[in-house]
C-alpha positions as CSV (number, residue, x, y, z in Angstrom):
1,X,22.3,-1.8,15.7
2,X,19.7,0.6,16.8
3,X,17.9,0.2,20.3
4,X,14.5,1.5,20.9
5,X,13.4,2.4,24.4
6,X,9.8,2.8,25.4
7,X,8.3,3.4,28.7
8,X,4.9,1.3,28.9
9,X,1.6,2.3,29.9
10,X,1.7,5.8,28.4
11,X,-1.5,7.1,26.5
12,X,-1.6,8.0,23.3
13,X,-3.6,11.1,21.4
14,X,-3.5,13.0,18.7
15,X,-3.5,13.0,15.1
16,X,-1.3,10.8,12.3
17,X,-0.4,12.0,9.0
18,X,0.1,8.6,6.8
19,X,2.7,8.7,3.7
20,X,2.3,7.0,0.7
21,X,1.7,3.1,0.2
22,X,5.2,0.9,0.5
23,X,3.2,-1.2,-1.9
24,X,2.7,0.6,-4.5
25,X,5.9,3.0,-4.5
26,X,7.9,-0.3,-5.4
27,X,5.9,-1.4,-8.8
28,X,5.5,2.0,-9.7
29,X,9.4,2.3,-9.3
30,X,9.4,-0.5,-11.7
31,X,7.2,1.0,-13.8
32,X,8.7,3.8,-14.6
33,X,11.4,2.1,-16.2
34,X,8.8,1.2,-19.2
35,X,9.3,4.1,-20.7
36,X,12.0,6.4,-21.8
37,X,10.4,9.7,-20.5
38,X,10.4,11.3,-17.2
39,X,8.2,9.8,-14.4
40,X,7.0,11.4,-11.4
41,X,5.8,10.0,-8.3
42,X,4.4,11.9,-5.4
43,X,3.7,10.4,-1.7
44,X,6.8,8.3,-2.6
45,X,7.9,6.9,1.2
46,X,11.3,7.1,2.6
47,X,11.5,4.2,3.9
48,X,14.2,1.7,3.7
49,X,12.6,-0.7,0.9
50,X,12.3,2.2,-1.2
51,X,15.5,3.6,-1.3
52,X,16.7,-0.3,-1.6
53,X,14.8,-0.3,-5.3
54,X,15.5,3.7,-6.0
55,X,19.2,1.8,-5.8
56,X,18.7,-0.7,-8.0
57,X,17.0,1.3,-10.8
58,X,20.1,3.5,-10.4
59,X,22.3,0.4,-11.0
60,X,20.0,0.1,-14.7
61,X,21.0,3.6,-15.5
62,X,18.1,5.7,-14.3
63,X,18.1,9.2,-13.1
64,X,16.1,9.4,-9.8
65,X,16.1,12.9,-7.8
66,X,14.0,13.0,-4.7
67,X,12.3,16.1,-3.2
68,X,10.2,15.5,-0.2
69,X,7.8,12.8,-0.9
70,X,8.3,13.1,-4.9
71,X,10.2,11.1,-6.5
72,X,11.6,12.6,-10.3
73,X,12.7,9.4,-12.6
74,X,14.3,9.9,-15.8
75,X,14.7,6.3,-18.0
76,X,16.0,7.3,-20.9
77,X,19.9,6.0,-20.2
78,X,18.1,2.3,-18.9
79,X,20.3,-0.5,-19.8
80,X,19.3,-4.1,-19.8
81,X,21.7,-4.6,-16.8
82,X,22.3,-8.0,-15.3
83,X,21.4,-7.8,-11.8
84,X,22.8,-10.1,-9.4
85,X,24.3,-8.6,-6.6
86,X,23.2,-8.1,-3.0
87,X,20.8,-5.4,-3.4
88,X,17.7,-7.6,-5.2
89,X,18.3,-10.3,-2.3
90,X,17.0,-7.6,0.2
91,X,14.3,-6.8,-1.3
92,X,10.8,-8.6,-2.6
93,X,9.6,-6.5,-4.6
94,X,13.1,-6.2,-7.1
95,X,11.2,-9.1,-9.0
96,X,9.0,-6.9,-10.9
97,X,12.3,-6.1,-12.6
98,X,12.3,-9.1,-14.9
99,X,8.6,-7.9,-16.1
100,X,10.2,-4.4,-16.7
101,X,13.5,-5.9,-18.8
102,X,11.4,-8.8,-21.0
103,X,8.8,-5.7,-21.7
104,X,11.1,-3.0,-22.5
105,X,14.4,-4.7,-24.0
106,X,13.0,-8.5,-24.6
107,X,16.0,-9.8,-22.2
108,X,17.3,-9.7,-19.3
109,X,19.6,-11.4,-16.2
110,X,17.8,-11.0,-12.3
111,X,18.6,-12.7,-9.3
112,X,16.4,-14.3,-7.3
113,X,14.6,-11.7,-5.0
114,X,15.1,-11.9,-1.7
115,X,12.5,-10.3,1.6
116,X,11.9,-11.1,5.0
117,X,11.7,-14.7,6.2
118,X,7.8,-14.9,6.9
119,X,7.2,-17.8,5.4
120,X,7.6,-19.8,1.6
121,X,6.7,-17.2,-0.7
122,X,7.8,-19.1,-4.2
123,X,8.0,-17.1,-7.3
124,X,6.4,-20.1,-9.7
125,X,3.8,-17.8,-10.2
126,X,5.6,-14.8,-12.0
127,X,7.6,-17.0,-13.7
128,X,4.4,-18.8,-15.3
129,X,2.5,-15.8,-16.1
130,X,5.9,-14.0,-17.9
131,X,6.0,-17.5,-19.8
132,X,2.3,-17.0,-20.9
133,X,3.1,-13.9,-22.4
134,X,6.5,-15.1,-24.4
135,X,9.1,-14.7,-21.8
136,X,11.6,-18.0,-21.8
137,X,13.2,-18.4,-19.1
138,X,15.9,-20.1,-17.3
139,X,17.2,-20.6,-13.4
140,X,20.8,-21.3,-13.4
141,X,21.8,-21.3,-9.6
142,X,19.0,-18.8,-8.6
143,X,19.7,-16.4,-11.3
144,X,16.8,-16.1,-13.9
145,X,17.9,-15.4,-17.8
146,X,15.2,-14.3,-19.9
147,X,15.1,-14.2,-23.6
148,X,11.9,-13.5,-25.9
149,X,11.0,-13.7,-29.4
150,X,7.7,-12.1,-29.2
151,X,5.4,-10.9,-26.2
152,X,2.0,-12.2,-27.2
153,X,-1.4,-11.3,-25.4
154,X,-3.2,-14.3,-23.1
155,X,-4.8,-15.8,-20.6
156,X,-3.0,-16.2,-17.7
157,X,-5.0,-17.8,-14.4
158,X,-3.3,-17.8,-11.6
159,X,-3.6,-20.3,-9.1
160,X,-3.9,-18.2,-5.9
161,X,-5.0,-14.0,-6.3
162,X,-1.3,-13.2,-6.1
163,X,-0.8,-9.6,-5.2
164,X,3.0,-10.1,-7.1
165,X,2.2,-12.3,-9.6
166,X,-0.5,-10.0,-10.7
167,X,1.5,-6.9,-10.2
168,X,4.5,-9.1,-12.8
169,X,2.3,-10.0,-15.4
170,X,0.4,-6.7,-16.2
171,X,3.8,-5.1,-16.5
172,X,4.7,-7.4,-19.1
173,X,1.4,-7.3,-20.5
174,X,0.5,-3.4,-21.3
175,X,3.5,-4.1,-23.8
176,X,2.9,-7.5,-25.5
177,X,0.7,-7.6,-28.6
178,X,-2.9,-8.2,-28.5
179,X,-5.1,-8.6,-25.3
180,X,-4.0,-10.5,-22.0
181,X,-6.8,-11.1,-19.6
182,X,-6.1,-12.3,-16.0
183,X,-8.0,-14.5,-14.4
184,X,-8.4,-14.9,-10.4
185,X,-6.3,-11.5,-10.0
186,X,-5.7,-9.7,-6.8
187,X,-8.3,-7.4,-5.9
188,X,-5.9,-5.1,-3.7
189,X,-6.1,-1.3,-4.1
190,X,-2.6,-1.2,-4.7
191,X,-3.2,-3.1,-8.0
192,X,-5.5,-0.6,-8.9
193,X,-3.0,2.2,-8.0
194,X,0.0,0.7,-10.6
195,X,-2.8,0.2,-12.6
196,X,-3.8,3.8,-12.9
197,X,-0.3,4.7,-13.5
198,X,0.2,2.5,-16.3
199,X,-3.1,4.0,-18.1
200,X,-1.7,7.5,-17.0
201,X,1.3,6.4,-19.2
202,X,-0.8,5.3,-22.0
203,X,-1.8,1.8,-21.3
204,X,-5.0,0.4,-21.5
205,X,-5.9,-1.8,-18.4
206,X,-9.7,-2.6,-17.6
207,X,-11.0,-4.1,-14.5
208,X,-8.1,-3.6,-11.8
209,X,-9.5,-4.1,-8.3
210,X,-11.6,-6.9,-10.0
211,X,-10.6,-10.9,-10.2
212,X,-10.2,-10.3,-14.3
213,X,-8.3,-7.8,-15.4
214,X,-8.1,-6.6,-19.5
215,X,-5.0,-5.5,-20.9
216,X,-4.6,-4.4,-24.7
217,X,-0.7,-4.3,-25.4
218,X,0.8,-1.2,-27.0
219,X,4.4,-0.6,-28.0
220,X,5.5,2.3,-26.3
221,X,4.7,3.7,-23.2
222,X,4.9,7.4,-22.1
223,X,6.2,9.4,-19.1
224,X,3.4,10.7,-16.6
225,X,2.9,12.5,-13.4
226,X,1.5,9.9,-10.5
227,X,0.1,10.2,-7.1
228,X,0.3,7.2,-4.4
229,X,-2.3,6.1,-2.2
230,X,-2.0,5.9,1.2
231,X,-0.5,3.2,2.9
232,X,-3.3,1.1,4.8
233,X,-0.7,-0.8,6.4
234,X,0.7,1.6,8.3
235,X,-2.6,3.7,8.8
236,X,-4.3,-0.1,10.6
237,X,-0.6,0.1,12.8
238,X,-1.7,3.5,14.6
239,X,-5.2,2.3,14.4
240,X,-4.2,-0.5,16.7
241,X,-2.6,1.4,18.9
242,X,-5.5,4.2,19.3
243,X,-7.8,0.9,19.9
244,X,-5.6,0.1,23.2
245,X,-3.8,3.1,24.4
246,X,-5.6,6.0,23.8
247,X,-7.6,8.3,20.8
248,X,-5.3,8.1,17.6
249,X,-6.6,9.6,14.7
250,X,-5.0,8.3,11.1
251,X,-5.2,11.5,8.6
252,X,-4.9,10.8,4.6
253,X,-6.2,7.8,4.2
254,X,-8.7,6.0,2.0
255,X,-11.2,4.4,4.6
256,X,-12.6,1.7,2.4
257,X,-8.9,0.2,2.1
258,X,-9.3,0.0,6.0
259,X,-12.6,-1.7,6.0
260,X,-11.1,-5.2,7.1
261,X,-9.0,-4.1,10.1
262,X,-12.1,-1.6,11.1
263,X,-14.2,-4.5,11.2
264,X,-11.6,-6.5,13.8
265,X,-11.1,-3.3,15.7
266,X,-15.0,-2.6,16.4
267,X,-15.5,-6.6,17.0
268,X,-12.7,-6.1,20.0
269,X,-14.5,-3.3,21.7
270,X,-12.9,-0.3,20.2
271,X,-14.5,3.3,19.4
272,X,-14.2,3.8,15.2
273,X,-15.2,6.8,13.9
274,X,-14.8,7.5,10.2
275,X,-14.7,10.5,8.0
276,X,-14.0,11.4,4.5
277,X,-10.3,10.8,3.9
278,X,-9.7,10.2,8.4
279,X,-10.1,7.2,10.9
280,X,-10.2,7.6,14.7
281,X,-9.8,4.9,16.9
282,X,-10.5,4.9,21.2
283,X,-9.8,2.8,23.5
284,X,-13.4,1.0,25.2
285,X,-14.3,-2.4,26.3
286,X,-11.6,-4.6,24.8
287,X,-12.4,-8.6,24.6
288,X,-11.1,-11.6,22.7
289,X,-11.9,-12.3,19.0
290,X,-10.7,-15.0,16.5
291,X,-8.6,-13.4,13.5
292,X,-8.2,-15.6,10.2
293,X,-6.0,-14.1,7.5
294,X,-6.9,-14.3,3.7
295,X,-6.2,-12.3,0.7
296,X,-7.5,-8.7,-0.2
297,X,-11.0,-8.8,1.7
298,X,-10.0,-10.5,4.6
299,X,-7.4,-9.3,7.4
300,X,-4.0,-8.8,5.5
301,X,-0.8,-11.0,6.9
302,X,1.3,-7.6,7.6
303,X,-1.2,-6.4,10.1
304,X,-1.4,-10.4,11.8
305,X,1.8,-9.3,14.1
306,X,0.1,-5.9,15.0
307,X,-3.4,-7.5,16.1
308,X,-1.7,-10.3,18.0
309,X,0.2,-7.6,19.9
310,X,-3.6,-5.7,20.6
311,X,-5.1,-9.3,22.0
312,X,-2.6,-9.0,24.8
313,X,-4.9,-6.7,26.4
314,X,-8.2,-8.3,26.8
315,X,-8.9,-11.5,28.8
316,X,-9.8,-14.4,27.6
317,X,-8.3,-16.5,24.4
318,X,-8.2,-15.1,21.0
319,X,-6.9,-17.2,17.9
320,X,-4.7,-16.3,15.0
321,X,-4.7,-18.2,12.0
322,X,-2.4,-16.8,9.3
323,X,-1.7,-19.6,6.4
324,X,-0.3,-17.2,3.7
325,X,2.6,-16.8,5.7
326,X,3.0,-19.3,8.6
327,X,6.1,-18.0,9.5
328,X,5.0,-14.6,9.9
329,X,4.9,-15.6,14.0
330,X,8.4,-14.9,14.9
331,X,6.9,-12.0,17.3
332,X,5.7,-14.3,19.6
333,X,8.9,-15.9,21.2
334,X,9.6,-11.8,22.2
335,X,6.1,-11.1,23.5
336,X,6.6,-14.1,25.7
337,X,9.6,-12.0,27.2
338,X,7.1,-9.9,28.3
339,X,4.7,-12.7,30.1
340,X,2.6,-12.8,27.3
341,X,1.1,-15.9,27.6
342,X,0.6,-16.9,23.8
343,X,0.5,-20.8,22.2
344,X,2.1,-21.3,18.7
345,X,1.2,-24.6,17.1
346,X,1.6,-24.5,13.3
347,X,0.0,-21.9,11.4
348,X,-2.2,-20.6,14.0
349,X,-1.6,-18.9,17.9
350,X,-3.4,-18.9,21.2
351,X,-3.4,-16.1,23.2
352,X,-4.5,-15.8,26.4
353,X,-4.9,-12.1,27.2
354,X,-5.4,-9.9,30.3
355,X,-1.7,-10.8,31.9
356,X,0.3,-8.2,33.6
357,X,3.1,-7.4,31.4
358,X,6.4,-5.9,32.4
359,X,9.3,-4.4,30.2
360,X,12.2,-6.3,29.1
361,X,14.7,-7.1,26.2
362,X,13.2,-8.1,23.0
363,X,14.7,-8.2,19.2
364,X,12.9,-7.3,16.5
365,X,13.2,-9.7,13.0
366,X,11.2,-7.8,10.7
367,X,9.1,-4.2,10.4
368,X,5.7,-5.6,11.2
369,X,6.9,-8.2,13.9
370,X,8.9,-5.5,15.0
371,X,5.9,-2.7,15.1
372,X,3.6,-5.1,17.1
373,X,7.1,-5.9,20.0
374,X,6.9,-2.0,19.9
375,X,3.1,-1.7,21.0
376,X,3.8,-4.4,23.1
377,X,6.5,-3.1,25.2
378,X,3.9,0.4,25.5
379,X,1.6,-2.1,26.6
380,X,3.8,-3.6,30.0
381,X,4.8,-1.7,33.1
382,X,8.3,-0.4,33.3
383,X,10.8,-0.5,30.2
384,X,11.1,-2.5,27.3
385,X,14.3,-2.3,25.3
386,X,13.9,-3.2,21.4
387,X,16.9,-4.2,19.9
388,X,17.2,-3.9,16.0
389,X,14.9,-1.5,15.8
390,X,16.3,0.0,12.5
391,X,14.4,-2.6,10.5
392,X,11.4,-0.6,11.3
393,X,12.8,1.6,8.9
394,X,12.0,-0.7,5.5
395,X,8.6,-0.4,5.9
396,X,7.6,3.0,7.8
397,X,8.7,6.3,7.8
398,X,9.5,8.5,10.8
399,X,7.9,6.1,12.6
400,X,9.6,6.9,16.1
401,X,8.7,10.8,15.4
402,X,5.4,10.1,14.9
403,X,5.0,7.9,18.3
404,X,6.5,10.9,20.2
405,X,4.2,13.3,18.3
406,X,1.3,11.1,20.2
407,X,2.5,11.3,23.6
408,X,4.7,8.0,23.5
409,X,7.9,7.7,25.8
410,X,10.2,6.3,23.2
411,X,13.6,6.9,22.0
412,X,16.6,5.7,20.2
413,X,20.0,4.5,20.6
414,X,22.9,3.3,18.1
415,X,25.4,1.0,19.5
């Protein structure tokens, strides 16, 4: 276990260089397992989550060599592997696996994937738009077998604008015969981003970043050379934390991905000033707001912990209503350690900000809860020690180091 210590009430300054998006390094992964050619992907992350499905790809037979941020994949030795161990249990995204076996080799064995507990996040989804397009499949004790005759083009509508489910059926669908068109699809900019990498492989894909997207099937896909986008999610973290403590500036970014969490920011008080690929934000008059999270448009779930954590500061009551993942709240128990004064009732919180908050003890569940416990504890007077702070580590990369590189009285301890 890894304890993080931070001494509060420090200012932070200076500049941010974000790495590449966490949520579109682990499709892309995928991806590059539809071919038998060499992939390469640059502003890969190392970050936990990734090196979790660089693992499991390995387990299939790939060839992955990392240099930096890029990220060499050779798929030519892929074997339809059944994959059932630990490894897909830790990690989300290791569903868009069964996409990549029922496209490329028409069968496959995957356990059910697995994530952090924030909340129900079924799989029905996937499975019917992988259906749709010819996949059969069959649960036997939370392992999925899938068999297929034929991958046929078609219209899948998906309930809800599911970022996955999305993400699953294009994958099968840039390989399945004729035209698939998917309606009420997930506008996020990572869908455009494994999007462009599919066409950069030779797939044709219209209208990513749109609710309908066009897919005409082709056999075989080719290797290609693939940049990332940034990661918003991290880049709206250090955005919060300029908006409280200090001036932080996020470098390499895309600021129209930011446009939602900009919006909150400048509604609470804070200075935002944008450039062409940089966001600053500065600390001014903060006051309470209401945040509601929704899909691509609205405020995203992962940054719900991180604004909860900023509302400390003002006074007055804020609400946060997060019904994608209701369970995404498990922050707020620990922020109470620090005499946060904060309500939970169902899928929504109560804070009551302005309260003086002092260091303490506090455990950290996931990255996201345990990022906003982190700008918490900089938040109180005297020291905060975060236990399990290693799970940081799935979801951002050099994290710590780039806190220090701000001014931020933080270190780390393994016990």
């Amino acid at each position: 276990m890894d304890i993080l210590h931070i001494v509060g009430q420090q200012r932070l300054e200076g500049t941010v260089m974000i790495s590449g998006s966490k949520q579109s390094a682990i499709p892309c992964l995928a991806a590059a397992l539809l071919t038998d050619q060499q992939v390469i992907l640059e502003g890969v992350p190392d970050i936990g989550d990734v090196a979790t499905m660089i693992q499991i790809i390995e387990m299939l037979g790939a060839v992955v060599t990392r240099q930096g941020d890029m990220v060499t994949i050779d798929p030519s030795h892929v074997e339809p592997m059944p994959l059932t161990g630990t490894d897909t249990r830790k990690l989300r995204g290791s569903i868009y696996l069964m996409s990549v076996l029922a496209a490329r080799f028409k069968q496959g064995v995957v356990g059910l994937p697995g994530g952090y507990a924030i909340g129900p996040r079924p799989i029905d989804l996937h499975i019917k738009a992988l259906e749709r397009l010819g996949v059969s499949m069959r649960n036997e004790q939370g392992v999925y077998y899938m068999h297929v005759e034929e991958l046929k083009g078609n219209r899948i509508y998906l309930d809800l604008p599911s970022f996955g489910a999305t993400i699953s059926a294009l994958l099968v669908a840039v390989m399945a015969e004729g035209t698939t068109v998917i309606e009420n699809a997930a506008c996020d900019p990572e869908v455009i981003d494994v999007s462009t990498m599919l066409t950069n492989m030779g797939a044709s894909v219209k209208g990513a970043g749109t609710d309908e997207i066009r897919i005409k099937g082709i056999k075989t896909l080719q290797g290609c050379r693939h940049t990332l986008i940034p990661d918003r999610m991290e880049a709206g973290t250090f955005l919060a934390m300029g908006a409280v403590l200090g001036r932080v500036t996020v470098d390499n970014v895309i600021p129209l991905h930011l446009e939602s969490i900009i919006q909150k920011l400048e509604r609470f008080g804070a200075n935002i000033e944008i450039a062409d690929d940089a966001v600053t934000a500065s600390v001014d008059m903060a006051k309470p707001i209401d945040i509601r999270v929704f899909h691509y448009g609205g405020f995203p779930s992962d940054l719900q912990p991180i604004i909860s954590a900023v509302l400390l500061k003002p006074k007055g009551a804020s609400v946060v209503v997060d019904k994608l993942y209701p369970q995404r709240f498990r922050h707020v128990q620990e922020m109470r350690r620090l005499n946060a004064r904060i309500t939970h009732e169902d899928a929504s919180i109560i804070i009551r900000g302005g309260e003086d908050l002092r260091g303490t003890e506090i455990e950290a569940h996931d990255p996201r809860g345990a990022a906003a416990l982190v700008l918490s504890g900089m938040l109180a007077s005297g020291e905060t020690l975060l236990h399990h702070a290693e799970v940081l580590d799935q979801s951002y990369e050099q994290f710590v180091e780039k806190l220090k590189g701000l001014g931020a009285l933080v270190w780390r301890e393994t016990v």
